[in-house]
PAMITOR-319602 format. One record per residue (C-alpha): x, y, z; residue in three letters. Coordinates in steps of 0.1 Angstrom, whole numbers, padded with zeros to 4 digits, always signed. Each point is the difference from the previous one (the first is absolute). Layout:
REM PAMITOR-319602
XYZALA;...
***
This chain:
REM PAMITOR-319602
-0962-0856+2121UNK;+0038+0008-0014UNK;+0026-0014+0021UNK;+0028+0020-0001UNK;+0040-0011-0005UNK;+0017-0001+0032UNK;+0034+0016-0008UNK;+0027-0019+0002UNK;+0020-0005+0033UNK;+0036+0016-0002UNK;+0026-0028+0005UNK;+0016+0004+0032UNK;+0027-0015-0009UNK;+0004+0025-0025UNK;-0006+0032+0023UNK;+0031-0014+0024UNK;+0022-0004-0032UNK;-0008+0030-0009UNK;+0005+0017+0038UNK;+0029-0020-0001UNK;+0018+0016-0027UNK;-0013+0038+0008UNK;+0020-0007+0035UNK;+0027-0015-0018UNK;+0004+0027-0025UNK;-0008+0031+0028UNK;+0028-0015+0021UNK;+0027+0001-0032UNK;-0005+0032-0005UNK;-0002+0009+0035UNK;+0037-0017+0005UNK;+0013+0017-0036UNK;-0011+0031+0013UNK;+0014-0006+0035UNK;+0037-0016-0018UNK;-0003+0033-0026UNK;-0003+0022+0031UNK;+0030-0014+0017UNK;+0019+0001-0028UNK;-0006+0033-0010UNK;+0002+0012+0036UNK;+0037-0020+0006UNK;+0005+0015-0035UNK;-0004+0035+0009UNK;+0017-0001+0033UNK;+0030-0012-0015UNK;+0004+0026-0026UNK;-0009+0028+0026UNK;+0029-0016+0020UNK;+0021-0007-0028UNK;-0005+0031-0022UNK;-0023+0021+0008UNK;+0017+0012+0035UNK;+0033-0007-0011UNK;-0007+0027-0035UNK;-0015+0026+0029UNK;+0027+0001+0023UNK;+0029-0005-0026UNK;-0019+0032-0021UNK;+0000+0022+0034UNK;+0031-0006+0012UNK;+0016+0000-0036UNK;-0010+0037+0001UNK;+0010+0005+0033UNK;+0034-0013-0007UNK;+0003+0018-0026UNK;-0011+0032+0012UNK;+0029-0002+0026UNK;+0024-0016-0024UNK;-0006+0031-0019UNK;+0003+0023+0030UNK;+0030-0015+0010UNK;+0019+0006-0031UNK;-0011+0034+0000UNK;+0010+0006+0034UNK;+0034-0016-0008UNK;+0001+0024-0029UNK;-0002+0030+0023UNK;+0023-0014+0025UNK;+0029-0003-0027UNK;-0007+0034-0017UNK;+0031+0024-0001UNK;-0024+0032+0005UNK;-0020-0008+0028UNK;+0033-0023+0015UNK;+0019+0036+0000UNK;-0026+0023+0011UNK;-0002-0025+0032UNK;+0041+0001+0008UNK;-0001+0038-0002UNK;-0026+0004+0023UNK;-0025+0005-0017UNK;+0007+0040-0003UNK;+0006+0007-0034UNK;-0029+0016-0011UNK;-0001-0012-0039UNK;+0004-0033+0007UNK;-0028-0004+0024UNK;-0023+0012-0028UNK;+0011-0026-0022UNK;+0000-0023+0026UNK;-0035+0009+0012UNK;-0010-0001-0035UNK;+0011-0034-0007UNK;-0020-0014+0033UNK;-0028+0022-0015UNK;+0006-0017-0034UNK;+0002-0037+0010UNK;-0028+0006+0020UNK;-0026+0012-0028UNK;+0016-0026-0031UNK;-0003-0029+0018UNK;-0030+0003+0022UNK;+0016+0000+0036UNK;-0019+0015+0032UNK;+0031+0012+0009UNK;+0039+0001-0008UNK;+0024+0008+0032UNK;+0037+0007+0005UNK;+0012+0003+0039UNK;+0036+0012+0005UNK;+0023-0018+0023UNK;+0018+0029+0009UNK;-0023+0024+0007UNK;-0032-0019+0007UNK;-0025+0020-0024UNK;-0027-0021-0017UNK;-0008+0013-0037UNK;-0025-0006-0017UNK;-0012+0008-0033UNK;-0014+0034+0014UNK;+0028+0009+0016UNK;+0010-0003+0036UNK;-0029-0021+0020UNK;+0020-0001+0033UNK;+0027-0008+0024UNK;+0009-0034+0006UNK;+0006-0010+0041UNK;+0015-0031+0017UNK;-0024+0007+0029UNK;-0032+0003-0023UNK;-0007-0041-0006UNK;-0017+0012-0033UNK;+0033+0006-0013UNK;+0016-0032+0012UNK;-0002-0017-0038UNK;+0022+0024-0009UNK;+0028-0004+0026UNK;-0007-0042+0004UNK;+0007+0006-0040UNK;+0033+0019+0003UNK;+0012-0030+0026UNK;-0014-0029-0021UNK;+0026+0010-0030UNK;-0027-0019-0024UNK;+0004+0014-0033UNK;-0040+0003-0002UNK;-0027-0006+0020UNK;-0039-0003-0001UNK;-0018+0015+0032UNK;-0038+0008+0007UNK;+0003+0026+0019UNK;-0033+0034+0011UNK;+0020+0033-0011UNK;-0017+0024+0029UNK;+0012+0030-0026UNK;-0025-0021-0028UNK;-0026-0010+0027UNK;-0001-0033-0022UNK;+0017-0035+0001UNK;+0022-0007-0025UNK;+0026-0026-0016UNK;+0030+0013-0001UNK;+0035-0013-0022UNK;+0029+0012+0019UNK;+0030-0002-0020UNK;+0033+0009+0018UNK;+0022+0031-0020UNK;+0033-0006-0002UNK;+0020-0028+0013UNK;-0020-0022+0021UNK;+0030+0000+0031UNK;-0003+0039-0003UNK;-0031+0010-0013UNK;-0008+0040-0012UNK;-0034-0008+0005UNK;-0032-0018-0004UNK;-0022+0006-0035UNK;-0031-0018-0011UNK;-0037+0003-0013UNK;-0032-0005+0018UNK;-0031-0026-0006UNK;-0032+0015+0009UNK;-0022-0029+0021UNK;-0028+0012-0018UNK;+0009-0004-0036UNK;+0006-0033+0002UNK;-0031-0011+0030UNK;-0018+0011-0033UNK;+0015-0027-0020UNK;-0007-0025+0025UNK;-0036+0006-0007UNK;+0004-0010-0035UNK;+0017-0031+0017UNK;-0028-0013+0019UNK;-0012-0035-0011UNK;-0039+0005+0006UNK;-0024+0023+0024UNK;+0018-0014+0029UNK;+0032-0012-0009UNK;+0030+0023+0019UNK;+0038+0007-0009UNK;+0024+0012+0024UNK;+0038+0013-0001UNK;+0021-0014+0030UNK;+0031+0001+0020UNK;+0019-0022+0019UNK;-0018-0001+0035UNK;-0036+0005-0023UNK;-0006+0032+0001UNK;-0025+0012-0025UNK;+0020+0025-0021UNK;-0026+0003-0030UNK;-0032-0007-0004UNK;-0032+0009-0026UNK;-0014+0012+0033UNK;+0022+0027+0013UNK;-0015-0008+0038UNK;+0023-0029-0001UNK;+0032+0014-0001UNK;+0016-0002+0034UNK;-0018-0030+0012UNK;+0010-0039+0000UNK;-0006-0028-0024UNK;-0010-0020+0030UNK;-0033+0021+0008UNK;-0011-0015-0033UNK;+0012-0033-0003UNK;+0003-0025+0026UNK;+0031-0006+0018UNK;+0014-0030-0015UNK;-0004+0012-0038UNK;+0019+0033+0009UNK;+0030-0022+0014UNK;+0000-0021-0027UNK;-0001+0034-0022UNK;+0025+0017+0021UNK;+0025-0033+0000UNK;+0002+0001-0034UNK;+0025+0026+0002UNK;+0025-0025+0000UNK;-0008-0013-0030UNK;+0005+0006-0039UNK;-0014+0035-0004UNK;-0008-0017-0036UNK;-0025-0022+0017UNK;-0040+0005-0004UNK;-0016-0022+0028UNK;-0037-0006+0001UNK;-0020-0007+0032UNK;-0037-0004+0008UNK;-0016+0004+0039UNK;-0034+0001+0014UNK;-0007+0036+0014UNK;-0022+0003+0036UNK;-0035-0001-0025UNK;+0009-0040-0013UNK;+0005+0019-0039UNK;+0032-0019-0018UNK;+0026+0030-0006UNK;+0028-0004-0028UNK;+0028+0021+0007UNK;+0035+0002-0022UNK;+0034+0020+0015UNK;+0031+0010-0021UNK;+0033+0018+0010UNK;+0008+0029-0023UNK;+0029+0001-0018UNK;+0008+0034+0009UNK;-0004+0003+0035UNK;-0004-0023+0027UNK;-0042+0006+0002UNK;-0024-0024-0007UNK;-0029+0002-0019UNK;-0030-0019+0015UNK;-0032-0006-0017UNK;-0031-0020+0011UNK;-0035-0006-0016UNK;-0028-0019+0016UNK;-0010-0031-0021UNK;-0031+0010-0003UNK;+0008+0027-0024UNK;+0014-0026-0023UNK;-0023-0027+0003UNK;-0032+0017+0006UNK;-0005-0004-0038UNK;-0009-0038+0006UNK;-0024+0006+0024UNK;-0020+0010-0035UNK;+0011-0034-0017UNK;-0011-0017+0030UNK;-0031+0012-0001UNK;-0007-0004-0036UNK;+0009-0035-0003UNK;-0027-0010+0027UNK;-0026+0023-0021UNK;+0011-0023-0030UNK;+0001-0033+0017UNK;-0037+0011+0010UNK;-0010+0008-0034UNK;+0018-0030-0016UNK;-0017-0021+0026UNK;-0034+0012-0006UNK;+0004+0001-0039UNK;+0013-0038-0001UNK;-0026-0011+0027UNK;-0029+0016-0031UNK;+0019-0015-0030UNK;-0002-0031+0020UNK;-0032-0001+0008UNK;-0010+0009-0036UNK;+0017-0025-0018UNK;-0011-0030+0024UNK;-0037+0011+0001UNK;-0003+0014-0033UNK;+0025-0020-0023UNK;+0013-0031+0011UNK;+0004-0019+0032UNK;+0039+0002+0000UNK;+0004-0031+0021UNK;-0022-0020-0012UNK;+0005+0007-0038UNK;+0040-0007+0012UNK;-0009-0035+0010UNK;-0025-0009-0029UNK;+0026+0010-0021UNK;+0032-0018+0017UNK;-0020-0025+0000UNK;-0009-0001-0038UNK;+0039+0003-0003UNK;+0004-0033+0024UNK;-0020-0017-0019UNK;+0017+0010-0039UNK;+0031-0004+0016UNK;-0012-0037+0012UNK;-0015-0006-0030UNK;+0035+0010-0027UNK;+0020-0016+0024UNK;-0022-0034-0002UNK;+0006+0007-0042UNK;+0036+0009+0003UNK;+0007-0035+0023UNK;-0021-0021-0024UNK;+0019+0018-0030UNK;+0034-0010+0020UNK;-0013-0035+0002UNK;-0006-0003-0034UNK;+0032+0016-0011UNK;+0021-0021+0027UNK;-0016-0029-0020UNK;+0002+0008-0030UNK;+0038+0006+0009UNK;+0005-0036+0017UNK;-0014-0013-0033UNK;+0022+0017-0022UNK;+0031-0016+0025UNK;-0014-0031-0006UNK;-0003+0005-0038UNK;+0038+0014-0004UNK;+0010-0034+0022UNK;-0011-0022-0028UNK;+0023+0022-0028UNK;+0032-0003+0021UNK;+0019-0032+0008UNK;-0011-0023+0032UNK;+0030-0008+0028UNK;-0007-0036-0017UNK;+0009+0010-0036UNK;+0028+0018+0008UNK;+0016-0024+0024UNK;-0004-0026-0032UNK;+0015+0023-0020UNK;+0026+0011+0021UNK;+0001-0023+0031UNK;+0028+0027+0017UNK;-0018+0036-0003UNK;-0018+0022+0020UNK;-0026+0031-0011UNK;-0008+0030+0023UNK;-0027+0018-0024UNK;-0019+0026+0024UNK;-0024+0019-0015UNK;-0002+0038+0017UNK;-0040-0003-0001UNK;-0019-0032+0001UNK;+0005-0005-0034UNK;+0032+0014-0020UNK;+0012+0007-0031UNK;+0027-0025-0003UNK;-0001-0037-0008UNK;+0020-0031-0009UNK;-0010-0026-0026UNK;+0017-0030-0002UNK;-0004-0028-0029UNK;+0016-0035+0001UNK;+0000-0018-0035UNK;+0020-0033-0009UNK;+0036+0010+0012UNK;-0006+0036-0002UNK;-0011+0028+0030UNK;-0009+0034-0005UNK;-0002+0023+0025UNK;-0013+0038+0000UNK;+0002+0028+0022UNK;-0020+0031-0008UNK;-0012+0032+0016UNK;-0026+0018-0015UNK;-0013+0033+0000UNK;-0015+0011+0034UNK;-0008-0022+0030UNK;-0030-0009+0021UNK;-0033-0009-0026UNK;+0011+0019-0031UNK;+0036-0022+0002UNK;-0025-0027+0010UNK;-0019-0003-0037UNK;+0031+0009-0018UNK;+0020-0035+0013UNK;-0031-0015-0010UNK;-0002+0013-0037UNK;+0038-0005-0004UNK;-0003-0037+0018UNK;-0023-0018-0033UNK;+0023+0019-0026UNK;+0033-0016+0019UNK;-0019-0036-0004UNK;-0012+0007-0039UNK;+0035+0011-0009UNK;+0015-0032+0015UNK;-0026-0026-0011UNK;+0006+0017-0037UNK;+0033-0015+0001UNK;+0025+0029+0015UNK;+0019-0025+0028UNK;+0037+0008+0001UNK;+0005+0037-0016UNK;-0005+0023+0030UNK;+0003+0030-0018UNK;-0026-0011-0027UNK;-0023-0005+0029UNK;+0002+0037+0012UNK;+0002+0017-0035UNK;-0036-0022-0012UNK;-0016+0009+0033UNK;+0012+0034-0004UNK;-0021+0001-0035UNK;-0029-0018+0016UNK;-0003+0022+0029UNK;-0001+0034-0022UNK;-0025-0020-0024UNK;-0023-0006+0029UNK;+0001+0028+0023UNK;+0003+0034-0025UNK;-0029-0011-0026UNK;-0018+0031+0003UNK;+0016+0039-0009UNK;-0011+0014+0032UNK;+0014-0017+0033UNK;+0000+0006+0037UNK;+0027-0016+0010UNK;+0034-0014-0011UNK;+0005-0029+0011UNK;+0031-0027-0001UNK;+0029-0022+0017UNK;+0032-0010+0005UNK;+0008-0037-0001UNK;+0032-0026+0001UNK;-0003-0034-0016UNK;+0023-0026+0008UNK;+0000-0033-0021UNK;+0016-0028+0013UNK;+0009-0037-0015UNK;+0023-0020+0018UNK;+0029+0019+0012UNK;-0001+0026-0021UNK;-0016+0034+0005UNK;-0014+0025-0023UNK;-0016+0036+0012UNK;-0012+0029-0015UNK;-0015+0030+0021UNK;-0020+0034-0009UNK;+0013+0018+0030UNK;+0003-0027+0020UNK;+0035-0015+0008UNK;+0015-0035+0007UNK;+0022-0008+0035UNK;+0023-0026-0012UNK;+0019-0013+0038UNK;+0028-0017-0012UNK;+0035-0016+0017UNK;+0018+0034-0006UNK;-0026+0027+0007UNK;-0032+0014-0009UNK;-0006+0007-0038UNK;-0030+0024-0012UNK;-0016-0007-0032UNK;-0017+0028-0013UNK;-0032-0005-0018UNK;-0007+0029-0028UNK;-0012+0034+0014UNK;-0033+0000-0017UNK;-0032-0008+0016UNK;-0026-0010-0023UNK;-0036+0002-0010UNK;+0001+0037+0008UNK;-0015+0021-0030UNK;+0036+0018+0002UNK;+0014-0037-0003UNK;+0011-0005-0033UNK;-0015-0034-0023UNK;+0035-0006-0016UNK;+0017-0005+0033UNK;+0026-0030+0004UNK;+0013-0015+0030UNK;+0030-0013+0008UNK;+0008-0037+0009UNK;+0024-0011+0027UNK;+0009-0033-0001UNK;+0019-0013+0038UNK;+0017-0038+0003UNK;-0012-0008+0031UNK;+0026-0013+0031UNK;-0008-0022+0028UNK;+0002+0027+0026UNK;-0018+0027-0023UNK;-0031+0020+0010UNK;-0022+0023-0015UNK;-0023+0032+0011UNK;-0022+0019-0014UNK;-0022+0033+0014UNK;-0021+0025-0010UNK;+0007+0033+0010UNK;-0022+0001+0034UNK;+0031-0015+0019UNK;+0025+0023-0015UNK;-0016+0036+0000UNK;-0013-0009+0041UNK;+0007+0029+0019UNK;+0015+0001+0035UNK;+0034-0003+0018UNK;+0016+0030+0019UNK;-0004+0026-0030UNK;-0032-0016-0013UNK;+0018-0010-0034UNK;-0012-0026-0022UNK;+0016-0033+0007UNK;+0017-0005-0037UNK;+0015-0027-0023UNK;+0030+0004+0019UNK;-0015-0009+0038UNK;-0019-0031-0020UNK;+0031-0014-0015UNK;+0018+0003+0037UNK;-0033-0020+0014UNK;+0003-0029-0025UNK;+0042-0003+0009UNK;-0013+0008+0033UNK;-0024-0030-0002UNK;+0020-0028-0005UNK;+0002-0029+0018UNK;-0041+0003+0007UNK;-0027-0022-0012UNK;-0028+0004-0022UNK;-0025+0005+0030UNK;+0029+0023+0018UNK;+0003+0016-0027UNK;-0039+0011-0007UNK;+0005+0013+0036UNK;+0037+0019-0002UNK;-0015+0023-0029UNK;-0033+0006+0019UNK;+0016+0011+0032UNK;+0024+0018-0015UNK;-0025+0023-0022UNK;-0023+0003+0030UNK;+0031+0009+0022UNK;+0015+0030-0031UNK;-0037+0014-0004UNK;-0004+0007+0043UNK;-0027+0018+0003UNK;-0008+0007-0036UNK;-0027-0010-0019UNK;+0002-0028-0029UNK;+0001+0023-0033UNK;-0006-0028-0028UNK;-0005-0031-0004UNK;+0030-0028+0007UNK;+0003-0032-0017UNK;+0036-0019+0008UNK;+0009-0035-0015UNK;+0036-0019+0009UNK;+0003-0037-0015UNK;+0025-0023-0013UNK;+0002-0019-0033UNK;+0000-0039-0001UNK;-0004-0023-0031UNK;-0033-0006-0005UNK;
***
């Protein structure tokens, strides 16, 4: 009988991670498509309120303005012309001159697109027109009273909507007064036809819906695309509050574009924008639901929920694939954190093991460069008042001091060779032997020999071979002394003689040596010093001088380290040790130490 492999069981675990990330992953893009959408929605509100309306009404009633900026002058024009001025103040009876004059309404008429062109005469009361005589104009007849309310008004010109019973058709009419205005001749102008321009509010309309109306002070509807309109009020349209806020704006700058939104009696969001024109003292009102401008979105809406279905599905299968059919994502992530935890345990085991070691090997080396410079015992039998602040930056340093005592003779040496930490290490401890070789040979009391034979013997030892990696040497200052007298001799390294009067520098010679660049013929010079009662000496290498710090972060200088040893008297030995310590600490702040620093202060006595 074959027993067949029960398939494995799917990790529940791994089903909820993987349920949990679909959800997580639907409900980002659920929320970036909701953010996107109100964004994009606040987005286009704002440039329909900000632009879009404000390009549409500004575009109609720029034409409009300037339709009946241009039918004023013209109607100014005719007012001040000499022919038609005449043929009015002779009563209209010479024959000739009513031709012409006819023919000139005729004219204006046909050239610049007019419905009509007019003249009325004050004296006589005919109304011309540009077919000759339409009528007779009464005081009784209130279709007439434009003309007699313009006579009275003595307003050079005039814009009136007025119906012409002659024309059957309501028109706006320029009235321009002929003559002077106190005593007018009579009343000229042109004529608008309603219709013409109700046409070019339908090229106005924002939308299916959107509407655009022309209005006058107490909101009448004046113009309209729908020619039903005219006649009727702005507030069988709008609600009552947004036509007195439309109407109030009268009193405002006619420059002024002011947007409003309501909600009309079916809850739809209405955007509506108003502007005074220039020309006249009408308004133009226009209003578009929000739907037309929005409706757009509904389609984004819609499609980012198709996509966050999609997305969903598509990452809920790639999923599902990859756990059942690759890897167990979970589990493979902790196997292999785990397999890191333990490398990472395992290198940091070496790397503290190798940091022990080092750390030793380190300590050692202290110990070893201990035994090459003097003890506190040798030189308080040398010098029984001294003190030596040597400070290494690392554990171990680069400089040292070597100190020899034979018969009646001391000689002391203060070098600094190349580098710090381990490399200066082993370098004080190849230069240490040669020091002791070159004074058991037999070179006591000739400071500058002592320098000039280690120079050769350092070059011997360390550049044997043609090819080297490094370039290694030192500067040093030697200081012989036999009873009260004083000899020194430096390679970069200077003598601080403290004397009664002052504080002298002796220079040492500014070589350093054992360099490859360090020449084998070099001499240094000897300085011999008769020593007083009250004399001291100090010596440093270069770590103390070149510190940085203080208020500009300078070094500290030869000049600061002469001040301190004036500065110092009066101190001890042991006070003294402390004085230059503080003070170095107390220059460098918070700066690092940059070398290493190696300070020595004694007196001389006869041995």
């Amino acid at each position: 009988m074959i027993k067949l492999k029960r398939p494995k069981q799917y990790d529940k675990s791994t089903m909820w991670v993987i349920l949990l990330a679909c959800v997580c992953i639907a409900l980002a893009m659920l929320l970036t498509g909701f953010l996107s959408y109100l964004i994009t929605e606040k987005a286009v509100i704002n440039k329909l309120k900000s632009k879009d309306l404000f390009f549409i009404v500004q575009s109609a009633a720029g034409k409009i303005d300037g339709r009946i900026a241009r039918a004023k002058e013209t109607s100014l024009i005719m007012a001040r012309d000499p022919l038609l001025s005449e043929w009015v103040t002779n009563g209209e009876t010479d024959d000739y001159l009513k031709t012409m004059a006819i023919k000139k309404l005729n004219q204006i008429a046909t050239q610049y697109d007019y419905s009509n062109t007019f003249l009325a005469s004050a004296r006589t009361h005919t109304y011309w027109a540009e077919g000759g005589v339409v009528g007779k104009l009464s005081e009784t007849n209130p279709q007439d009273e434009w003309f007699f309310q313009t006579i009275q008004s003595k307003i050079p010109i005039f814009v009136n909507i007025d119906y012409n019973k002659e024309r059957k058709n309501t028109y706006v009419f320029i009235d321009a007064l002929m003559g002077s205005p106190e005593k007018p001749l009579g009343v000229t102008g042109v004529g608008l036809d309603l219709e013409d321009i109700s046409k070019e509010f339908s090229s106005y309309k924002f939308g299916e819906i959107g509407t655009i109306w022309l209005i006058d002070r107490t909101g009448k509807i004046h113009l309209t695309a729908n020619l039903e309109d005219r006649g009727k009020q702005l507030s069988d349209y709008l609600p009552i509050e947004i036509c007195n806020d439309i109407l109030n704006s009268y009193t405002q700058d006619p420059n002024q574009i002011e947007v409003l939104d309501y909600l009309n009696t079916k809850g739809e969001r209405i955007d509506l924008i108003h502007q005074t024109l220039q020309s006249t003292d009408w308004q133009l009102v226009l209003q578009v639901p929000r739907q037309e401008t929005t409706g757009f979105l509904k389609s984004i809406k819609t499609n980012t929920l198709i996509a966050a279905l999609l997305a969903l599905v598509l990452v809920t299968l790639v999923f599902y694939l990859v756990s059942t059919r690759i890897a167990n994502p979970l589990k493979r992530a902790l196997q292999l954190s785990e397999e890191l935890e333990r490398k990472v345990n395992e290198r940091t085991q070496e790397l503290q093991e190798q940091t022990i070691k080092i750390m030793d090997s380190i300590d050692y080396a202290k110990k070893v460069q201990e035994t090459i410079i003097a003890s506190d015992q040798e030189m308080a039998n040398a010098f029984p008042e001294s003190f030596v602040l040597w400070q290494p930056r690392d554990t171990v340093g680069g400089d040292f001091y070597w100190l020899r005592k034979i018969s009646n003779k001391v000689i002391l040496a203060v070098a600094d060779c190349t580098g710090h930490g381990v490399p200066g290490a082993l370098m004080t401890m190849a230069v240490a032997p040669i020091l002791n070789h070159i004074v058991q040979e037999g070179c006591q009391s000739n400071p500058g020999e002592i320098i000039q034979e280690l120079n050769l013997r350092l070059k011997s030892a360390m550049h044997k071979r043609e090819t080297r990696i490094t370039d290694d040497g030192l500067d040093i200052g030697v200081c012989v002394v036999e009873g009260q007298t004083l000899i020194f001799a430096g390679a970069k390294i200077d003598l601080y003689h403290k004397h009664p009067d002052g504080v002298e520098r002796i220079q040492g010679d500014r070589h350093s040596i054992g360099y490859d660049q360090s020449d084998s013929g070099l001499q240094f010079q000897n300085t011999r010093v008769r020593v007083g009662t009250d004399d001291s000496f100090f010596i440093t290498t270069d770590g103390y001088i070149d510190q940085n710090g203080g208020p500009k972060d300078h070094s500290l200088g030869r000049t600061r380290f002469m001040a301190l040893i004036q500065e110092s008297s009066g101190l001890n030995y042991n006070e003294l040790r402390n004085f230059f310590n503080q003070t170095i600490i107390d220059y460098r702040q918070d700066e690092p130490q940059r070398d290493d620093i190696t300070v020595i202060g004694f007196q001389v006595r006869d041995f």
